[in-house]
BALOBA-1460 file (C-alpha; in Angstrom, 3 decimals):
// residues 220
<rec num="1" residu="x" x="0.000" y="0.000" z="0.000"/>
<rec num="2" residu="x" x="1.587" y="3.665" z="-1.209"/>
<rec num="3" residu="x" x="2.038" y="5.888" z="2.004"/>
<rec num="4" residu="x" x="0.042" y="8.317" z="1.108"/>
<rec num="5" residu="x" x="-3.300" y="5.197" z="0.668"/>
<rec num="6" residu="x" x="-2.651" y="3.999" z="4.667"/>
<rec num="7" residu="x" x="-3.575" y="5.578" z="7.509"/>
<rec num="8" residu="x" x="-1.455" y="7.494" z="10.625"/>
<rec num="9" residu="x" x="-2.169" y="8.884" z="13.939"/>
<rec num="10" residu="x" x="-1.426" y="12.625" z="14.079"/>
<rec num="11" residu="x" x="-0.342" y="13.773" z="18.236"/>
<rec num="12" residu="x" x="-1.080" y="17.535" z="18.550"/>
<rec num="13" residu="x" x="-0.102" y="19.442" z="21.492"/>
<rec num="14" residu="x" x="-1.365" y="22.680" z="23.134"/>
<rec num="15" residu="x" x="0.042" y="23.971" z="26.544"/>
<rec num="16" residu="x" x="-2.372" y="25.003" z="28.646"/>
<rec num="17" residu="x" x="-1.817" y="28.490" z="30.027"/>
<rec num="18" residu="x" x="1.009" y="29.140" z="28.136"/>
<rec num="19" residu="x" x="0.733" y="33.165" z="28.026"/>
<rec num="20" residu="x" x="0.608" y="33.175" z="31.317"/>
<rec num="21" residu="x" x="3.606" y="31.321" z="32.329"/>
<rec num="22" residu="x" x="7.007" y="33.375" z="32.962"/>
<rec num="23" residu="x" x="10.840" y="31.766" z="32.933"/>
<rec num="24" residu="x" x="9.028" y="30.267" z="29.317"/>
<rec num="25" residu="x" x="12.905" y="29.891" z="27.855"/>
<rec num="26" residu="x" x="13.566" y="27.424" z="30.674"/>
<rec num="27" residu="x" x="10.499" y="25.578" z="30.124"/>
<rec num="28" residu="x" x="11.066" y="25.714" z="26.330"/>
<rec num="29" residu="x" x="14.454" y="23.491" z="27.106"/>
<rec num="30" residu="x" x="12.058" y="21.222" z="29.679"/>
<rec num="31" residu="x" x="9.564" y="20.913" z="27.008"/>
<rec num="32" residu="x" x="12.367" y="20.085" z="24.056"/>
<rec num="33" residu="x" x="14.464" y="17.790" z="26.495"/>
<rec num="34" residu="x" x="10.783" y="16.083" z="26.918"/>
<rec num="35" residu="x" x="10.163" y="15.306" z="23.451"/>
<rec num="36" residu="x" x="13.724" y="13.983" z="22.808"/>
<rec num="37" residu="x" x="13.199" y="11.668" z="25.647"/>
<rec num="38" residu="x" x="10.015" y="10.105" z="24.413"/>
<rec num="39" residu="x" x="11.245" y="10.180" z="20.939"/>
<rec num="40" residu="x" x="13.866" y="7.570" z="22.093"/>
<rec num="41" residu="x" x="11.578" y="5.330" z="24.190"/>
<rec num="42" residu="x" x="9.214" y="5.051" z="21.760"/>
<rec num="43" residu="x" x="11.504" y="5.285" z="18.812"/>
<rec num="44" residu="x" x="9.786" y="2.657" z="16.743"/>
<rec num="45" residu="x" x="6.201" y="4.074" z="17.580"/>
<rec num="46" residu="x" x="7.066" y="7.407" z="15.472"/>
<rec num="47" residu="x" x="6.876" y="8.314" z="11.435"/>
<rec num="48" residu="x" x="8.194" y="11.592" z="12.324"/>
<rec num="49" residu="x" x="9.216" y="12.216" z="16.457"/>
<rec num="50" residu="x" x="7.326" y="14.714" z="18.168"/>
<rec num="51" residu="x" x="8.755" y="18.461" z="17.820"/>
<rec num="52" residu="x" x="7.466" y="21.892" z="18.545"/>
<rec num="53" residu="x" x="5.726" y="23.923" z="16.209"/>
<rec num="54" residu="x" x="5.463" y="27.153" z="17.718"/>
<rec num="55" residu="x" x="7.473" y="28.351" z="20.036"/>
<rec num="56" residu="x" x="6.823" y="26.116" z="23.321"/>
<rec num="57" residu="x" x="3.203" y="26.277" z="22.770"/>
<rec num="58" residu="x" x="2.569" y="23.521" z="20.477"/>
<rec num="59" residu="x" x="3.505" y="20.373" z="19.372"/>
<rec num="60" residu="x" x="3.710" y="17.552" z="16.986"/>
<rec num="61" residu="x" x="4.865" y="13.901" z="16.148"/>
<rec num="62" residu="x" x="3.057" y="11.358" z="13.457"/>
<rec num="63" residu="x" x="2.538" y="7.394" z="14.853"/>
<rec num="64" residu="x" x="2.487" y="4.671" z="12.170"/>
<rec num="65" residu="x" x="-0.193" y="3.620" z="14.223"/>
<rec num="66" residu="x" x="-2.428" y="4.631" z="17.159"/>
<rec num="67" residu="x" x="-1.758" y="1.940" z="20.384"/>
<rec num="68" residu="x" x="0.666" y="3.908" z="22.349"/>
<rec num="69" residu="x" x="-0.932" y="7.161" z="21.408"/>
<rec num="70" residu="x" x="-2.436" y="7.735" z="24.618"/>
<rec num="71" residu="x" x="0.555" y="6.446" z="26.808"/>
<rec num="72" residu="x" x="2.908" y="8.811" z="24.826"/>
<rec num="73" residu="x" x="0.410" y="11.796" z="26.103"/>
<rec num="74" residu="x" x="0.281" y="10.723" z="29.818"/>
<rec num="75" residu="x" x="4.154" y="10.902" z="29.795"/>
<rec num="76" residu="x" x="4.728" y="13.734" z="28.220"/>
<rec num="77" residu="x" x="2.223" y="15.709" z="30.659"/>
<rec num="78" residu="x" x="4.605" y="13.611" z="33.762"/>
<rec num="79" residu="x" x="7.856" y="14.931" z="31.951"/>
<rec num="80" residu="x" x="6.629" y="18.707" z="32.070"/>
<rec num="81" residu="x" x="4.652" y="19.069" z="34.954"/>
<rec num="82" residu="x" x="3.650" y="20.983" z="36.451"/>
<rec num="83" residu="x" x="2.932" y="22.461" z="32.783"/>
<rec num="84" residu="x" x="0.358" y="20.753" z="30.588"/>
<rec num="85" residu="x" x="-0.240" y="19.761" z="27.206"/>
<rec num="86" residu="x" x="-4.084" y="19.208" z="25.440"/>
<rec num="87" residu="x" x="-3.782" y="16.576" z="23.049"/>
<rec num="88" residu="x" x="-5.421" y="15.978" z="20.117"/>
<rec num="89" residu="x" x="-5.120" y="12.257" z="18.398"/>
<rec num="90" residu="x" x="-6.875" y="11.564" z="15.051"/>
<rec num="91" residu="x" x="-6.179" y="8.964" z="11.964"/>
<rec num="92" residu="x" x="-6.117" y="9.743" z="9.062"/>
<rec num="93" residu="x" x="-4.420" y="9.843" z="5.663"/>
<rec num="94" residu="x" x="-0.962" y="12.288" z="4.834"/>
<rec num="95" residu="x" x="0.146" y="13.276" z="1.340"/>
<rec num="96" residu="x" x="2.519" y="16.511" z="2.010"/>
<rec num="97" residu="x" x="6.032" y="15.404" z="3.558"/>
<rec num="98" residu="x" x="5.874" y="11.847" z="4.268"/>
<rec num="99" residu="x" x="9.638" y="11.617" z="3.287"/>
<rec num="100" residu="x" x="10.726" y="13.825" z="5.537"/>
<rec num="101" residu="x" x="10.450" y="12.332" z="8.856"/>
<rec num="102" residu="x" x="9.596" y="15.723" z="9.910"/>
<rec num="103" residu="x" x="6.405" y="16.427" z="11.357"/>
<rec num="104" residu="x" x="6.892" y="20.245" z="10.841"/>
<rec num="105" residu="x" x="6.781" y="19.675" z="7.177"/>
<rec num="106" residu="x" x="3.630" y="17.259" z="6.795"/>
<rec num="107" residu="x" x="0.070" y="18.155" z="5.810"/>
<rec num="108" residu="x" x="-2.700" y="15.949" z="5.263"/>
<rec num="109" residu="x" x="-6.494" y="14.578" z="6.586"/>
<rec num="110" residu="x" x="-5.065" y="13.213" z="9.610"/>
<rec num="111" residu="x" x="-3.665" y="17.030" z="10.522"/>
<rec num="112" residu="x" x="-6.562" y="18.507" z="9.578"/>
<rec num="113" residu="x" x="-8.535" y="16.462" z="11.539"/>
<rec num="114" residu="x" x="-6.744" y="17.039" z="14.671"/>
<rec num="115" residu="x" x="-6.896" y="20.826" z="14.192"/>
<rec num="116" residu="x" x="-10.454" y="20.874" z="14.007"/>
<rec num="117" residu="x" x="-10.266" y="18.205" z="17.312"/>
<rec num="118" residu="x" x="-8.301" y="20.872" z="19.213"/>
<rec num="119" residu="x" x="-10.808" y="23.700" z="18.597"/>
<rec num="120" residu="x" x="-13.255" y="21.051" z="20.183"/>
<rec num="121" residu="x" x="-11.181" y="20.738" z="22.984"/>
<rec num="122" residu="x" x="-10.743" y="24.110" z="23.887"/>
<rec num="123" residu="x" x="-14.362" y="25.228" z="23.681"/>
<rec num="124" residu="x" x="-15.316" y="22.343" z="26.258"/>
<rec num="125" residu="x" x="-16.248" y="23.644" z="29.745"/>
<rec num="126" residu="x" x="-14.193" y="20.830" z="31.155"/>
<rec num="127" residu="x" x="-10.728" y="19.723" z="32.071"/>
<rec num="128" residu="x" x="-10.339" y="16.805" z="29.829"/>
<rec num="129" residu="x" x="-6.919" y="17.289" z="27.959"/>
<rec num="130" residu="x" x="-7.268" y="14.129" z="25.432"/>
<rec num="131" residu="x" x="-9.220" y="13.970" z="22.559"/>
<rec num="132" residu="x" x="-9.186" y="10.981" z="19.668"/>
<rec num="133" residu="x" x="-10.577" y="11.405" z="16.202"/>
<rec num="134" residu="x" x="-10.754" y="7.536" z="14.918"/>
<rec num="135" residu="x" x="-10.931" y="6.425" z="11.175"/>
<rec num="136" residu="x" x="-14.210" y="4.443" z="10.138"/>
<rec num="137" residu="x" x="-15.684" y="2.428" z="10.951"/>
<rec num="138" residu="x" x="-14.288" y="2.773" z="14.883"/>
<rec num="139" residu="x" x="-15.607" y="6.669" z="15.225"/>
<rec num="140" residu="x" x="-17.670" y="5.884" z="18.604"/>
<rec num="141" residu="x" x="-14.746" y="4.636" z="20.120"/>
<rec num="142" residu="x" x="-14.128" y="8.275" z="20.086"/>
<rec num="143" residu="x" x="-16.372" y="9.072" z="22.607"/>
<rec num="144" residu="x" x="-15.425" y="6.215" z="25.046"/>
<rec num="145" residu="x" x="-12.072" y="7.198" z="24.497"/>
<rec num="146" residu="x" x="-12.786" y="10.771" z="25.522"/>
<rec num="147" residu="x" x="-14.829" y="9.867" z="28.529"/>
<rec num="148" residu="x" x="-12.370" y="7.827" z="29.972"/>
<rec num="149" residu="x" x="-9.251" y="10.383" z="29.385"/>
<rec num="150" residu="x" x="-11.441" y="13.183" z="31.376"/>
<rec num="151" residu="x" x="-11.042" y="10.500" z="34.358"/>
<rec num="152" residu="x" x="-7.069" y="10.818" z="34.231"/>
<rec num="153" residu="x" x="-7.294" y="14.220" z="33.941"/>
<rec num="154" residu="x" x="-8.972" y="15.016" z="37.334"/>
<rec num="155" residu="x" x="-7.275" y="12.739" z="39.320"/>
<rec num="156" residu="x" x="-3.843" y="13.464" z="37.638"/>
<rec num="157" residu="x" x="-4.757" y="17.420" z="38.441"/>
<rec num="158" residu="x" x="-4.936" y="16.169" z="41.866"/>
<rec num="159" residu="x" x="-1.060" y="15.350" z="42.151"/>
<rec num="160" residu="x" x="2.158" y="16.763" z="43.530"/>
<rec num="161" residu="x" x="5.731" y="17.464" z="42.012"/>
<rec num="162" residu="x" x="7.074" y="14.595" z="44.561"/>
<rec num="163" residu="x" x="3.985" y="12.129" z="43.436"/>
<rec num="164" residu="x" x="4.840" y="12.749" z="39.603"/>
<rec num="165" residu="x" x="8.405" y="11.947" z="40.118"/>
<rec num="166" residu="x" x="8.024" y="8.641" z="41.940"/>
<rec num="167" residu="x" x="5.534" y="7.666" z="39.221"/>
<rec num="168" residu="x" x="7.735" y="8.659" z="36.329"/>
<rec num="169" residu="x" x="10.610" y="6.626" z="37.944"/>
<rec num="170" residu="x" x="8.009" y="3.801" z="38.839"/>
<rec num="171" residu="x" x="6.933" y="3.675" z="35.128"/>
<rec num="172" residu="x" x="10.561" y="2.928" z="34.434"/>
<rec num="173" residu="x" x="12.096" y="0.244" z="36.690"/>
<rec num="174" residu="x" x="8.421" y="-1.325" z="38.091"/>
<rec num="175" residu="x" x="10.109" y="-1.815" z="41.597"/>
<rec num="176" residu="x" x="9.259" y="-0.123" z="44.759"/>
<rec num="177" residu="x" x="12.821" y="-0.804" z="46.493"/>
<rec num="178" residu="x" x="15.452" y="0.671" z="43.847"/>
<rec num="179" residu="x" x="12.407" y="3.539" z="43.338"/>
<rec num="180" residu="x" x="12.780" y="4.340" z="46.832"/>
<rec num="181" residu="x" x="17.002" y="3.976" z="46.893"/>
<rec num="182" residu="x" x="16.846" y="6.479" z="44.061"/>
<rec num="183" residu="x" x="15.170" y="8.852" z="45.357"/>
<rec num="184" residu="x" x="16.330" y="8.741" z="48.896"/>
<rec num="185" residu="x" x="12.805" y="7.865" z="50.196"/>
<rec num="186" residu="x" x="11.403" y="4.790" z="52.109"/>
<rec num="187" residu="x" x="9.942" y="2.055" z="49.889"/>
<rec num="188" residu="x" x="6.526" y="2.104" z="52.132"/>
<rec num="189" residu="x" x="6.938" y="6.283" z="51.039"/>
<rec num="190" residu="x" x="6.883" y="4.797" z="47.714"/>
<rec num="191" residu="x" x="3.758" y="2.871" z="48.151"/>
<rec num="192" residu="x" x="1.920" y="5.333" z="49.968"/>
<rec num="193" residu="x" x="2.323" y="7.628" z="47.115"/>
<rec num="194" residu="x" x="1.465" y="5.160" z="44.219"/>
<rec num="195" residu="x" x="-2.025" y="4.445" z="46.638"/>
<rec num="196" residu="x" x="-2.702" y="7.843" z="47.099"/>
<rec num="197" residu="x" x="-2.736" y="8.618" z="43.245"/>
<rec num="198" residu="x" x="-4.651" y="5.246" z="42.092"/>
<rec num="199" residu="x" x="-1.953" y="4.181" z="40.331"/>
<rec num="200" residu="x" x="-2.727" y="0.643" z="40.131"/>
<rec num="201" residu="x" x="-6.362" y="1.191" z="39.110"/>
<rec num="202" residu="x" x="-5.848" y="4.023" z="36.724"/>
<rec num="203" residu="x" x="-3.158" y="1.748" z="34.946"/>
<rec num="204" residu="x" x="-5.601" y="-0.685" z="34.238"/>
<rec num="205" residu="x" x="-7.794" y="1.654" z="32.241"/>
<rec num="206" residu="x" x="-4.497" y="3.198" z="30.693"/>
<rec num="207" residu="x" x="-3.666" y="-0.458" z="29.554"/>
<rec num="208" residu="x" x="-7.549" y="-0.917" z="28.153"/>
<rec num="209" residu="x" x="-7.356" y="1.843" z="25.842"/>
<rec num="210" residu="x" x="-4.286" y="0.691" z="24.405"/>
<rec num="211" residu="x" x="-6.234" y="-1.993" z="24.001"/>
<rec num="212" residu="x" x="-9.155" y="-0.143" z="21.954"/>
<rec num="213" residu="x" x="-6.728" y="1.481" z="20.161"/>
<rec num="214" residu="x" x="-4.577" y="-1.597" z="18.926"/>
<rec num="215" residu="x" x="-7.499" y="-2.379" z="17.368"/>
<rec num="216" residu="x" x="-6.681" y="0.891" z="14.866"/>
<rec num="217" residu="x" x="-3.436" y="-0.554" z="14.569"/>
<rec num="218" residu="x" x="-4.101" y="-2.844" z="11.740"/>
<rec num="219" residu="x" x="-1.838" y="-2.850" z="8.926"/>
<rec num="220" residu="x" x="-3.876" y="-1.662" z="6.032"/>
């Protein structure tokens, strides 16, 4: 199938706030070293690796495909905080700079798609941050999808610098004890802090919409 026939998830970013926010130099270089990070971990997820667009406002990367879309979004929101990023997800087709490997320099439905996904986004009175545009015949999943994302993001609100940085080092080596030794902290601090932010049940649900989205993973 040509490249520009198949299908690819488009990951647009929006930073919350971000005329309001001073030192924004510094957190330009937090942002950048963010992306470069999550480029490498999830290397063979990424067409093009996500970049910013403008300034350290917005963002974008292209998936070959849509599983790890969502994961990809929760730690990139744990890399920054306390900053945060609305996403915007969507499938489609790309037919402007698929050569490139640059995200900057692609155009196509599955951008345009996302744009119009953003402006959704924004206009919602809530404090959902993820939105997914699926291809047919999946579109309802769209709405699960969304509904299930607003949970992270008010319970995720909820958390504090020290809580995000045991979970980002949790996510990573999976063991209470060298979590702990790392960051000079008792393991039962460790598990008192992975309890208080529902980490085992909201890892569940993160793990079930990679599972709904797999299923958009199909090669075409």
């Amino acid at each position: 199938m040509k490249d520009e026939q198949r299908l690819y998830t488009v990951l647009v970013g929006d930073l919350v706030g971000s005329s309001r926010l001073a030192h924004r130099q510094n957190l330009a270089e937090k942002i950048d070293s963010a992306l470069k990070h999550i480029s490498v971990v999830y290397l063979k997820d990424f067409r093009a690796p996500p970049v910013l667009t403008r300034g350290m406002d917005e963002l974008s990367g292209v998936l070959h495909h849509p599983k790890h879309s969502f994961e990809i979004c929760l730690r990139l929101n744990e890399e920054v905080f306390p900053l945060k990023f609305r996403f915007a997800v969507a499938e489609g087709s790309l037919d402007v700079g698929l050569k490139s490997g640059d995200a900057r320099r692609m155009d196509g439905e599955a951008f345009h798609r996302a744009a119009v996904l953003m402006e959704m986004l924004k206009k919602k009175d809530t404090k959902s941050r993820y939105g997914f545009h699926l291809a047919p015949p999946h579109e309802e999943f769209g709405a699960l999808l969304y509904d299930l994302t607003s949970l992270f993001s008010v319970i995720t609100d909820r958390r504090t610098q020290k809580q995000v940085d045991t979970i980002r080092l949790y996510r990573r080596l999976r063991n209470q004890n060298r979590v702990a030794a790392e960051l000079g902290i008792t393991q039962q601090a460790v598990s008192d802090a992975l309890r208080a932010t529902h980490w085992k049940e909201l890892h569940r649900v993160e793990k079930a919409i990679a599972d709904v989205l797999d299923r958009r993973g199909v090669e075409r």
